[in-house]
C-alpha positions in Angstrom: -18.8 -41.3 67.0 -21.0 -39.0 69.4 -21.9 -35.6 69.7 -22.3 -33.7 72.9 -22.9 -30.3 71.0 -25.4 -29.9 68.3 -25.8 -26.3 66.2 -29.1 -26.4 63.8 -29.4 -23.9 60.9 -33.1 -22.4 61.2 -34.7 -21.8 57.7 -35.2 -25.3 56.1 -33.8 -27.4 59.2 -36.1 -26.7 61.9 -38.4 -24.5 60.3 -40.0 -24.7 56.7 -39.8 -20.6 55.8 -40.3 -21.0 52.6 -44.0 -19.4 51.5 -42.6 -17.0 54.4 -39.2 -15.7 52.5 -41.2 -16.2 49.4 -44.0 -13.6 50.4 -41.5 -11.3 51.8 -39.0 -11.3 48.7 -42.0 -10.6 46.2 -43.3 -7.9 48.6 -39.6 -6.3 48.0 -39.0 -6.6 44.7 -42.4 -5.1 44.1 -41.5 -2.1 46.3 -38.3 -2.4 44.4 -39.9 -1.9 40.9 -38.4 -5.0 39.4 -40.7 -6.0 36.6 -41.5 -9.6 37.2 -41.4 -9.8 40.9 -42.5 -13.5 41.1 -40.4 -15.7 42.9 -40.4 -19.2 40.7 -37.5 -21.0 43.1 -37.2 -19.7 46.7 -35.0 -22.4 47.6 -32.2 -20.5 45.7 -33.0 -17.1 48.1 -32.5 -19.3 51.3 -29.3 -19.8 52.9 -26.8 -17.6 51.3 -27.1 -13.8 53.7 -29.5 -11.5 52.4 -27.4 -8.8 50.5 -25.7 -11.1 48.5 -28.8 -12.7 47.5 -30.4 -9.4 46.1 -26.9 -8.8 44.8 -26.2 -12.5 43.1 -29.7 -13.1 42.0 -31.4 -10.1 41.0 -28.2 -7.8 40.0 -28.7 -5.1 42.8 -25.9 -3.1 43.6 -24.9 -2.9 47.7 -26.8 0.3 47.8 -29.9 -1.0 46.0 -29.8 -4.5 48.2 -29.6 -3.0 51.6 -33.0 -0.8 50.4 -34.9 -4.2 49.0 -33.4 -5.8 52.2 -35.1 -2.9 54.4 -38.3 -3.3 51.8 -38.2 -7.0 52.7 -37.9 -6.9 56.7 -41.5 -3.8 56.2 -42.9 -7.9 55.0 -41.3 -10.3 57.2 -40.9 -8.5 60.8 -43.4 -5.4 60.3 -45.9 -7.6 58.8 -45.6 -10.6 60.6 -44.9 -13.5 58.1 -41.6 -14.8 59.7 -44.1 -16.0 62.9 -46.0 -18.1 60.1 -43.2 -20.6 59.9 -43.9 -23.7 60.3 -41.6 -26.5 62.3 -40.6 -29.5 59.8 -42.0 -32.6 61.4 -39.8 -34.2 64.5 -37.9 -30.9 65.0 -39.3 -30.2 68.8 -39.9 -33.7 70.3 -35.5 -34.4 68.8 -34.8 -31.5 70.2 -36.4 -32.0 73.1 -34.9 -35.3 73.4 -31.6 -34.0 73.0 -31.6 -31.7 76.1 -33.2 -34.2 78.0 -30.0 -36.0 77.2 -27.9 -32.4 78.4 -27.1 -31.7 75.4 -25.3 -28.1 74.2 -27.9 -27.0 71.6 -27.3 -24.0 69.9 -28.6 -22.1 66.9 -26.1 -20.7 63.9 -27.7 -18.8 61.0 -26.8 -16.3 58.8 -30.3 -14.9 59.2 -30.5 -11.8 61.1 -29.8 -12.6 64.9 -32.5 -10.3 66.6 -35.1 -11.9 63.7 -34.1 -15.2 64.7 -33.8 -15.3 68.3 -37.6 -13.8 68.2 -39.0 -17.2 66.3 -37.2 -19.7 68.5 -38.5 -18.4 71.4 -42.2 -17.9 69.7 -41.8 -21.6 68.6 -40.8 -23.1 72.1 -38.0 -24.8 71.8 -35.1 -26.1 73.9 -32.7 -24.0 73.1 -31.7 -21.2 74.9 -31.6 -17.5 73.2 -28.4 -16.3 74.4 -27.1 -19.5 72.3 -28.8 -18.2 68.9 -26.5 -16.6 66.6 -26.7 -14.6 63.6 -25.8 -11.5 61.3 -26.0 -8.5 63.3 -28.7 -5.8 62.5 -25.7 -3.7 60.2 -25.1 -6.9 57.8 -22.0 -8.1 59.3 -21.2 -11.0 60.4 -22.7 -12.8 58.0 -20.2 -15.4 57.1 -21.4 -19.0 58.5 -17.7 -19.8 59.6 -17.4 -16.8 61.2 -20.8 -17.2 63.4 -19.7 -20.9 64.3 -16.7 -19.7 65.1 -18.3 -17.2 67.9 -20.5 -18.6 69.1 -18.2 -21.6 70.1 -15.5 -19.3 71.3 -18.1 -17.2 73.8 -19.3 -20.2 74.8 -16.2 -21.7 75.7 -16.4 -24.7 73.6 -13.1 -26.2 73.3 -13.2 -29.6 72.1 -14.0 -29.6 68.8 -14.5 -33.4 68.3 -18.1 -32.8 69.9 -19.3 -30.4 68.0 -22.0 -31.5 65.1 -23.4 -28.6 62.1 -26.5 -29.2 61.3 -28.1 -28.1 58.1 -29.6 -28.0 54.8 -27.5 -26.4 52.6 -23.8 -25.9 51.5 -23.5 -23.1 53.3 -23.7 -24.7 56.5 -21.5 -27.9 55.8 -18.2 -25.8 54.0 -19.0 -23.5 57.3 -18.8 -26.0 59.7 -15.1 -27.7 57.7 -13.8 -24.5 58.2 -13.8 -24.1 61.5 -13.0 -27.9 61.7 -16.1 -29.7 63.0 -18.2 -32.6 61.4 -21.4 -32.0 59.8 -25.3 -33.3 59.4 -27.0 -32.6 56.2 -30.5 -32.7 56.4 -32.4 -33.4 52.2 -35.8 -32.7 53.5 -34.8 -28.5 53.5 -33.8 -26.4 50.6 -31.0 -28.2 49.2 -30.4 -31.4 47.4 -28.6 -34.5 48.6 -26.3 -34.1 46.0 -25.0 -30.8 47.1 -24.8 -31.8 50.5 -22.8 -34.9 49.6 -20.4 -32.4 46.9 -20.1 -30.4 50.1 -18.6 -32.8 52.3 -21.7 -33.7 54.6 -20.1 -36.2 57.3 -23.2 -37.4 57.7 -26.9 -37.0 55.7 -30.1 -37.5 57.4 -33.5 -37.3 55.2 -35.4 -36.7 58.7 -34.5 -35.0 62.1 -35.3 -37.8 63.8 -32.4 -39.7 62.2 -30.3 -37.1 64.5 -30.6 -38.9 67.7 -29.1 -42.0 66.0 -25.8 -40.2 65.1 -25.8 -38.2 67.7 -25.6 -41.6 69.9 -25.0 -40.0 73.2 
């Protein structure tokens, strides 16, 4: 099988965010008052969108998350930490590689879309901006099927047979089966290999690298 499109997730698939989120989150909950504001696992705050993480994790109500959320950007925008990412290893020589090959690249992620068109194009890489998607500024579109689903559909991408997911967490794989494309789970990002595999992964790769060889165009 072959892939003539390829959509990455951004935080632990081509960039390692981590300390990043991890800086940013604790800078929140400070602001926030919360009395331990350590952050002891950030892989848990990474791929789910942001509300619901303040929400599922530390209790907030919707009111209360959309004011850490705003406490969070002050960190990870105003402050510069999300340019302090880092790209995992193989990320821009594979993705180079791919549109040297003419392939589609595109980015989905259910981080904030201004955010994340602002570190791809800091970082370089062959993807084009106007093919990044995310959750809009208000909060919606946040859904990972939903910003698949988009950006296929503006981009007039039809045949669904060519389109790969590619991503770190569950998120991203029970995304991409419901809008009905395979998917690439990467085990060097923020989730395990077994939830990728419970998932549904249609493929698992423990380096980017390992892209090219499914990819197979």
């Amino acid at each position: 099988m072959s892939y003539s499109h390829i959509l990455f997730d951004l935080d632990g698939t081509l960039i390692d965010s981590k300390e990043t989120i991890r800086c940013s989150f604790e800078y929140a909950l400070k602001k926030m008052n919360v009395p331990n504001p350590k952050v002891t696992n950030v892989d848990a705050l990474i791929g789910p969108p942001m509300l619901k993480t303040f929400q599922d994790i530390y209790g907030f109500s919707l009111d209360e998350a959309r004011k850490g959320y705003e406490f969070y950007l002050e960190e990870y925008v105003g402050n510069g930490q999300m340019y302090q990412a880092k790209l995992y290893q193989g990320v821009k020589e594979t993705i180079a590689t791919l549109c040297e090959k003419g392939c589609f690249l595109a980015v989905a992620t259910t981080k904030n879309e201004t955010n994340a068109r602002k570190i791809v194009e800091r970082l370089k890489l062959d993807i084009s901006i106007n093919r990044v998607y995310g959750t809009y500024n208000d909060g919606t579109r946040s859904n990972k099927k939903e910003i698949i689903t988009n950006l296929l559909d503006d981009n007039g991408v039809k045949d669904l047979a060519d389109v790969v997911m590619v991503g770190d967490r569950h998120f991203d794989i029970i995304g991409a089966k419901e809008v009905g494309i395979d998917s690439v789970g990467v085990t060097y990002g923020c989730g395990s290999e077994d939830e990728l595999r419970q998932a549904g992964a249609t493929h698992l790769v423990s380096s980017i690298i390992e892209l090219l060889e499914i990819v197979n165009i």
